[in-house]
N, C-alpha and C positions, 0 to 999 in steps of 0.2 A: 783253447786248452785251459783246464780250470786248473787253478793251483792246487788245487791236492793232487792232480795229476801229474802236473810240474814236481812238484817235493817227490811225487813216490818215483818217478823215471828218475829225479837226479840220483838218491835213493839207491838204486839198482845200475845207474852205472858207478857211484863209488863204489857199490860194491864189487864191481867185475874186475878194476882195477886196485887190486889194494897192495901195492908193490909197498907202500910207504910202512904198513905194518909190516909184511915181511921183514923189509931193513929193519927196523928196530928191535925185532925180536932174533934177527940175525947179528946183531950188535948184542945180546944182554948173557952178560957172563955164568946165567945159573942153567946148570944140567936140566935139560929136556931130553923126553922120550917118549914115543906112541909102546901102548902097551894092547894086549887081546885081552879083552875080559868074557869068560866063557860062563853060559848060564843057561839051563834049558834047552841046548840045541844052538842058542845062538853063540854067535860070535863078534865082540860090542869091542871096534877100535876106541882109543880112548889116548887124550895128548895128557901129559901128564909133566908141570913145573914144579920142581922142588926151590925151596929158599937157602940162602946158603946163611945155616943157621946150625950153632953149636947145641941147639934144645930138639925135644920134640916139639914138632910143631900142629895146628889146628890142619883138617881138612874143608877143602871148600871146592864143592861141586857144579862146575860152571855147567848151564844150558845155555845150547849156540841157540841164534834167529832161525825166522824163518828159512834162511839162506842158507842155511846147513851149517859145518864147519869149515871158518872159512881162516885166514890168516889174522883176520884183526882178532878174532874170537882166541885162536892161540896165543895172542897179543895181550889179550886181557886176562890171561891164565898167567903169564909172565908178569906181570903187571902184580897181581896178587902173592905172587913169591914173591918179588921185589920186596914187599910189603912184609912178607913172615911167613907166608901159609903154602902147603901144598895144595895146588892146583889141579882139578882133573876135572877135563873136559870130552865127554862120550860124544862120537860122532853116533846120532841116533839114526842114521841111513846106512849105519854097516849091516852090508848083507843086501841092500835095498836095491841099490844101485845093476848097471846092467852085467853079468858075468860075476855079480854078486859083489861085488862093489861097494864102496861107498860115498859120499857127498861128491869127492872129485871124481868120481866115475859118470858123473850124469852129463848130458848133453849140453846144455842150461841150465841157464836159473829158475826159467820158468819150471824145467822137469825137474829139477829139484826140490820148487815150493811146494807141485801137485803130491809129489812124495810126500812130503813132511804133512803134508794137509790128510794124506790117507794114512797116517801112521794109528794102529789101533793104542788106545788109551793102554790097556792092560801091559802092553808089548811097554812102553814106554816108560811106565812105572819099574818092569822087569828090569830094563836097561837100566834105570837108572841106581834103583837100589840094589842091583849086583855088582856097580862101577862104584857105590859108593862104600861098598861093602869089603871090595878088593881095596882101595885107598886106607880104610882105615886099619887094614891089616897089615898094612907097611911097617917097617920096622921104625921109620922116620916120624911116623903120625900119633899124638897122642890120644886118642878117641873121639875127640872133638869132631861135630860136624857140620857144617853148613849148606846153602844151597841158594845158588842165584842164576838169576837168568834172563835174558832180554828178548823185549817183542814176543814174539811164539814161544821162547824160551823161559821169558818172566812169567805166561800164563801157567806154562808146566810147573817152574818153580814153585806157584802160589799153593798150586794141584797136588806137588809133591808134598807139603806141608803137611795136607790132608792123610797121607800115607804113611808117612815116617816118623814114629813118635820119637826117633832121638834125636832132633833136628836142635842145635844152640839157636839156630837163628835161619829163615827165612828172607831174601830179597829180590821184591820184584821189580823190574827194570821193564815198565810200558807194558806191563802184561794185563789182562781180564784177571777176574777174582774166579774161582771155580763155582758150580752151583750151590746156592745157598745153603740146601741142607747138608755139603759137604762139610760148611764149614766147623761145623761142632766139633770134627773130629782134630782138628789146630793145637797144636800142643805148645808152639814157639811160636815167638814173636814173629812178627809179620811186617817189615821193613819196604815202604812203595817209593819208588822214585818214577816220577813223569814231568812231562812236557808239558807248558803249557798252552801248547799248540796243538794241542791231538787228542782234540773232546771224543773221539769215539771210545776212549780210552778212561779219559777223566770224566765222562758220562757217568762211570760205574762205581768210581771213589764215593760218592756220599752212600749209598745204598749199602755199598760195603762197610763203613766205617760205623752205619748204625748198629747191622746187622754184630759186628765182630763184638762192637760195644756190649750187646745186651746178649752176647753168649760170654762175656769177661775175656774176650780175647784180647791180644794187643795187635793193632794193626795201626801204624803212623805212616801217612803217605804227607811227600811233600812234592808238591807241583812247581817248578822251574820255570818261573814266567818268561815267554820268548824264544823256548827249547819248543824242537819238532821232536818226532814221534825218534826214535832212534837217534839219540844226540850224544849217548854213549862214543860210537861208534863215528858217527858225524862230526863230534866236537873232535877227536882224534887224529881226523883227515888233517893233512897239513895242505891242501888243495883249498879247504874254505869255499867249491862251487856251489851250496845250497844257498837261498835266498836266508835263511835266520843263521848263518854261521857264527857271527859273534855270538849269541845269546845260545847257540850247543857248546860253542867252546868254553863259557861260561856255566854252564848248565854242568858240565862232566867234569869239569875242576870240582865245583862245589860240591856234585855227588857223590868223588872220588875220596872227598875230604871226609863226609858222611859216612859213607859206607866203611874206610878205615876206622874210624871211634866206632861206632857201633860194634865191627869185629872183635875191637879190642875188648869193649865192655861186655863183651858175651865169652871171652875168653877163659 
């Protein structure tokens, strides 16, 4: 068995078990609630943490993985309230699933990821700027918007950038850049955190960084040396069963540090 085999099976059994995010997002004292965000026909579930904060606060649009919406992904929606900001995270398989369903409604992980892999681009864009569109209509939110996302998530994140001209700030978490000629259309900054264990990934960073360069964009990636592909997520586990564990739990302190100053400085 080759080690990228090894990392992506360990991978997807922390993800099957993720009791250890549940507890702690069952421990954290700010109002959570799933809400229906309706748009075109559809119907887009969506987790939604507020901060407990005397202000209006920023919105911030999480995309879940590959793996759909899962507990740690809620986790990290709390996480970001902790911090100031409302939190809202669209399960982009509502409706998708079997009896019309969504992410918890599939059989697997595996039929989960096939989902998420047939999801149409247009459909995904809808979902998202109708959920970010209900968010900033909240009476809590002061118009501010953001948007991040990891793995398959980070790629939509980078995509959505391309979409939404009232983006404060963009951040991708191990995702692909979108195609090149998309990128003109970039209005906000462009924020990359990666691993430096997951060239299929960091393959794409210099090409990117010329490209955004000489359209005047801003796009700063910084590469975590010793982090695997999903370290977000990984550095979190309190289980530590992936072979680079120290160097993810390392990796998502520092990015977590990151990514709060940036928010702030976009605030």
């Amino acid at each position: 068995m080759t080690r990228t085999i090894l990392l992506f099976l360990l991978s997807v059994v922390s993800l099957s078990a993720q009791d250890w995010a549940r507890q702690q997002l069952e421990r954290s004292p700010r109002h959570r609630e799933w809400i229906t965000v309706q748009h075109d026909g559809r119907s887009v579930a969506a987790f939604v943490v507020y901060p407990e904060s005397s202000r209006k606060s920023p919105v911030v649009l999480v995309i879940h993985e590959i793996f759909g919406m899962t507990d740690w992904v809620e986790s990290v929606a709390d996480q970001l309230a902790a911090a100031g900001y409302i939190a809202i995270a669209p399960d982009l398989l509502s409706g998708m699933g079997p009896n019309g369903g969504r992410t918890n409604s599939f059989p697997s992980q595996d039929a989960v990821m096939e989902a998420i892999r047939d999801l149409k681009p247009d459909q995904i864009t809808a979902d998202l700027n109708a959920t970010a569109d209900r968010a900033l209509k909240f009476p809590a939110a002061n118009g501010k918007l953001f948007v991040a996302g990891f793995c398959w998530g980070g790629g939509q994140s980078f995509r959505f950038a391309t979409n939404r001209m009232d983006l404060a700030a963009a951040f991708v978490f191990y995702g692909p850049p979108p195609p090149k000629e998309a990128l003109a259309r970039i209005k906000a900054p462009v924020y990359g955190f990666y691993g430096g264990n997951d060239e299929r990934i960091d393959a794409t960073i210099p090409a990117t960084e010329q490209a955004m360069k000489a359209l005047g964009k801003i796009y700063e990636p910084v590469v975590y040396q010793g982090a695997g592909h999903g370290f977000m997520r990984l550095g979190q586990n309190p289980s530590g069963d992936e072979p680079n564990h120290a160097a993810n739990v390392k990796a998502r302190e520092e990015a977590w540090a990151r990514w709060k100053q940036l928010l702030k400085a976009h605030e």
